[in-house]
N, C-alpha and C positions, 0 to 999 in steps of 0.2 A: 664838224670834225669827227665825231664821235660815231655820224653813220658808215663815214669813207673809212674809220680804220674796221667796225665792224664788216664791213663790205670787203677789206681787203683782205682779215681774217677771213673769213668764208671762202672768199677765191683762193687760197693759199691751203685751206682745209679739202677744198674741191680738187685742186691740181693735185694734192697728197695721193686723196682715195685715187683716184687715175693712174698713179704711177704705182699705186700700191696694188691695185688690180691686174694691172699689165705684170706687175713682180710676182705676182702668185700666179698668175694664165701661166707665165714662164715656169715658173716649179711645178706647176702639178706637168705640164709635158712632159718636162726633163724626165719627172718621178716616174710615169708613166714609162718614158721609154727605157731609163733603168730597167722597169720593173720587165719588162718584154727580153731583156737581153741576160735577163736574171745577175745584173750588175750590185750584188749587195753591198759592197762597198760605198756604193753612190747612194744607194738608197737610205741607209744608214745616215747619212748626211743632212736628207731634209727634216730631221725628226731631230725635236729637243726631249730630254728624258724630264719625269715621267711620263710613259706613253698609254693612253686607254684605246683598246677596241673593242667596242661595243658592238656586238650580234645579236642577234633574239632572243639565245637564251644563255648568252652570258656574257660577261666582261673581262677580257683577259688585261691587268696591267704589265707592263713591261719598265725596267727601270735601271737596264743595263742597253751597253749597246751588243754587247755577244747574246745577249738573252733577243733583242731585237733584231738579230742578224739571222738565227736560228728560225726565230718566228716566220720572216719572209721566207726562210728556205722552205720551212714546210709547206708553207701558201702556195711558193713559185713551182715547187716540188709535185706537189699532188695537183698539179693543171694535166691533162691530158696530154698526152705525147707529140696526138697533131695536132696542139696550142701553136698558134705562130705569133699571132700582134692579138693587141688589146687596144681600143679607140673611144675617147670622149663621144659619147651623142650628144651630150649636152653639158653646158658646167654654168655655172651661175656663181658669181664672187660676190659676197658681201663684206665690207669690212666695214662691221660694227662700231672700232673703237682705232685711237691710234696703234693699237698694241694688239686687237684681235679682229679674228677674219673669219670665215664661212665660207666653202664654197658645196654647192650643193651639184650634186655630178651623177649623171646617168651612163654605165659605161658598156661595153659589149667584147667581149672575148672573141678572136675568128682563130678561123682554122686555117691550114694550107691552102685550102680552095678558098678563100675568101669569103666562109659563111660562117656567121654567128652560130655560136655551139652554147653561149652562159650572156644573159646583160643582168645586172643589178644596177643601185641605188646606191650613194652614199655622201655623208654630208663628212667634210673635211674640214677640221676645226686648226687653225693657223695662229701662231702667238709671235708678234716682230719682237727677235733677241738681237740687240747690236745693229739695226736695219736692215735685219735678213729675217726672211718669214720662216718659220718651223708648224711641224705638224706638232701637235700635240695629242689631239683625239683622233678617232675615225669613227665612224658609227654607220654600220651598214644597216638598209631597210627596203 
């Protein structure tokens, strides 16, 4: 008795991460395509406060949303003029715990002509509030 409820924990731990992986594949797109249309309002929404970005050589916390609003303007703001889309090359979901996630994301900035002008790194730290995933960290490398 005792292997089948074990057993059926796990399947039910298993089917979680699955859907929980598929719910963050979903937000970081969305995030993304906010971020392309410089939709701050929206962007604003996948993020729970306190917020850390972590760059190389420093860490800016954030722990308003108008402070967080400002933040992406200047980000979306200082992209080059002929910025058009931005594109996942790769993303890798981890969700560590039932309440935290990881996704680790390689991405590439294009231009009007459709060539890469900026790709970086960055690992995406996700916290489930209420059954909804939030960013919490970011950490670029």
């Amino acid at each position: 008795m005792k292997k089948i409820l074990i057993l059926l924990i796990g399947f039910s731990f298993a089917e979680s991460v699955g859907t929980d992986e598929q719910q963050i594949l979903n937000i970081m797109n969305n995030y993304k395509d906010a971020f392309i249309i410089a939709d701050y309002k929206s962007i604003i929404e996948y993020f729970t406060l306190p917020i850390s970005f972590n760059f190389n050589q420093k860490t800016i916390h954030v722990n308003s949303k108008f402070k967080l609003k400002h933040f992406y303007k200047t980000i979306r703001g200082s992209l080059p003029e002929f910025y058009a889309y931005s594109r996942w090359e790769n993303m890798s979901v981890r969700v560590l715990s039932e309440r935290i996630a990881v996704v680790n994301t390689i991405y590439s900035r294009y231009d009007r002509n459709n060539r890469i002008f900026n790709s970086g790194s960055a690992l995406y730290f996700l916290r489930k509030i209420d059954k909804e995933w939030k960013f919490f960290s970011l950490t670029s490398y």
